[in-house]
C-alpha positions in Angstrom: -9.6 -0.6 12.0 -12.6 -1.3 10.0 -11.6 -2.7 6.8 -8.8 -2.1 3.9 -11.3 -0.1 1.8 -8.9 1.0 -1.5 -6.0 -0.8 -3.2 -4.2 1.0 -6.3 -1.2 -0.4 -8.2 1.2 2.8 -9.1 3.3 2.6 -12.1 5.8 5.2 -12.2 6.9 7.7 -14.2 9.0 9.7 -12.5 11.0 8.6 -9.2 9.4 8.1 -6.3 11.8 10.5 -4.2 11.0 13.2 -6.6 7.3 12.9 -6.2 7.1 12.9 -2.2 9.5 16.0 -2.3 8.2 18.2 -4.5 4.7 17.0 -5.5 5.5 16.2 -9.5 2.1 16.1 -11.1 1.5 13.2 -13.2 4.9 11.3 -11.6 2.6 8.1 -11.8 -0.3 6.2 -13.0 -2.8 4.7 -10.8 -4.5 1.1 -11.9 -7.6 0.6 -9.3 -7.4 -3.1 -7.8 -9.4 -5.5 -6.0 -9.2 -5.0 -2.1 -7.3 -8.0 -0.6 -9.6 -10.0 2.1 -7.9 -10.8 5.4 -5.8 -14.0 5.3 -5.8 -14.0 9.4 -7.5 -11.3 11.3 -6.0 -8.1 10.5 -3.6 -9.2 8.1 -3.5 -8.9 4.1 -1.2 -10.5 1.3 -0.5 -8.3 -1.3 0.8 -9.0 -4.4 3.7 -7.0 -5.7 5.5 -6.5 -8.8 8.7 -4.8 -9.1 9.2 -1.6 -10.5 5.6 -0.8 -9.1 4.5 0.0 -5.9 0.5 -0.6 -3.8 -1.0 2.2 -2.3 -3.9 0.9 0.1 -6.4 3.1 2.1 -8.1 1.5 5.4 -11.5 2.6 7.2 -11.0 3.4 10.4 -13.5 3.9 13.3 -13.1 7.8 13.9 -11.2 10.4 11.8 -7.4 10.8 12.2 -4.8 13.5 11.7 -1.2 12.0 11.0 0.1 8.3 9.7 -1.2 5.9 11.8 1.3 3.4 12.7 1.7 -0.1 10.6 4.0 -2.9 10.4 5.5 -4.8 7.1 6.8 -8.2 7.0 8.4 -9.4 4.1 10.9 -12.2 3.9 14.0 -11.8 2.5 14.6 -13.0 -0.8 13.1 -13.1 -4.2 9.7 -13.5 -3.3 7.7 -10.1 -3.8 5.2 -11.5 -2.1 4.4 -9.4 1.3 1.8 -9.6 4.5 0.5 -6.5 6.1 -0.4 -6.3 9.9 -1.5 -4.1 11.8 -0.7 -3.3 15.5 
């Protein structure tokens, strides 16, 4: 892993379900965003708002085919406040 090169807040328009299955055009709007900096190597706080989601894109050493694999922590609670890491 190189760096988290993208961030994007989606606001959308349509549900979420509906885009991933059938590919609605136009189901969302994207706003480009800052890329969060590491708080701790290899980990980044996002900011997140309800009713949108964060779409992030990360640089990786060598092309891939697939999802590479990624965990999410986020305490419970009201806090939409949430920590990426990768493994």
């Amino acid at each position: 892993m190189r760096q988290l090169r993208e961030c994007y807040r989606l606001s959308w328009k349509r549900p979420p379900q509906e885009y991933f299955e059938f590919q609605v055009p136009d189901a969302f709007t994207a706003e480009s965003l800052p890329p969060p900096r590491e708080s701790t190597p290899r980990e980044w706080s996002l900011e997140l708002a309800l009713a949108k989601a964060v779409a992030i894109t990360f640089e990786l050493p060598e092309q891939v085919a697939g999802w590479p694999s990624f965990t999410l922590e986020a305490p419970a609670g009201g806090k939409y406040r949430d920590s990426l890491r990768l493994d």
